[in-house]
N, C-alpha and C positions, 0 to 999 in steps of 0.2 A: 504494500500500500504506500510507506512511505518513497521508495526509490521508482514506482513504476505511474502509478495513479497521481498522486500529487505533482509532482512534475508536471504533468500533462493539465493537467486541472487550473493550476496558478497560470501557466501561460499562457489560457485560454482566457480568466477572468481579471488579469490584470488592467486593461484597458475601466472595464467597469467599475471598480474598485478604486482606480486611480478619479476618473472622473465625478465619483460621489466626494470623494475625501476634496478636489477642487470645489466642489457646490456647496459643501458642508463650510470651507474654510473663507469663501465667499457670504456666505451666510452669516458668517458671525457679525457684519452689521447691523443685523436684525435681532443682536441678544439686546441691544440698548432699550426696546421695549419692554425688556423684565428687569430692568434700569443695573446692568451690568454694564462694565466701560469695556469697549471696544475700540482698535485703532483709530476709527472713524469718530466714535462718543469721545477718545480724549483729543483730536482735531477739532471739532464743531465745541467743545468748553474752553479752545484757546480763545476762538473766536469773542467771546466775552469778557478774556483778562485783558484789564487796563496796562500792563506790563509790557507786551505781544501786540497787542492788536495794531494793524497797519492798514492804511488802504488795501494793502492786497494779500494780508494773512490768507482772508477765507480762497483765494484762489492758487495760489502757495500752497495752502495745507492739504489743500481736495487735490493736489495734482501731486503732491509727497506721497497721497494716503492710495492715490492711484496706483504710482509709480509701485509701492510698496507689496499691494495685490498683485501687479502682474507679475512683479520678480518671485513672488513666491509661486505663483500656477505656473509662471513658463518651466521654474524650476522642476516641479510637483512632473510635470507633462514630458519634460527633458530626463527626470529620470525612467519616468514610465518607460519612453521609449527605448531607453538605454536596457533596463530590464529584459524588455520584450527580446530587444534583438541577442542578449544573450542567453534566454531559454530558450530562442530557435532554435529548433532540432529538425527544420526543414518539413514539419507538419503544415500542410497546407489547407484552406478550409475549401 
């Protein structure tokens, strides 16, 4: 099971797996509704400190909190693919 089945199994479900764990990890802006801070919740409370705020904090911060999401899914999608191509074992679908 483990040396024959599993193998086979994981490099058939890695793509779906990886792309939940991307939508989960995008999601986490939506924890701010059960008033948990989030990348995004401590971006939008700079917006209000007198210390920070600038004409163009909120457009700076939202394109930081941007920048931030993508480098971690291209990452998240960059290793998937890295995986996949090394449990090719030439199975074709």
């Amino acid at each position: 099971m483990t040396f024959v089945i599993l193998p086979q199994a994981i490099k058939l479900v890695i793509p779906g797996i990886v792309n939940t764990f991307i939508g989960m990890f995008k999601d986490t802006s939506l924890v701010t509704i059960i008033s948990m801070y989030d990348l995004l919740g401590i971006v939008k409370a700079s917006f209000g400190d007198s210390s920070w705020i600038t004409p163009v904090t909120p457009l700076t911060g939202l394109i930081f909190a941007g920048f931030v999401f993508w480098i971690f899914c291209f990452g998240m999608s960059r290793y998937s693919a890295f995986i996949e191509r090394r449990l090719d074992t030439g199975h074709k679908r």
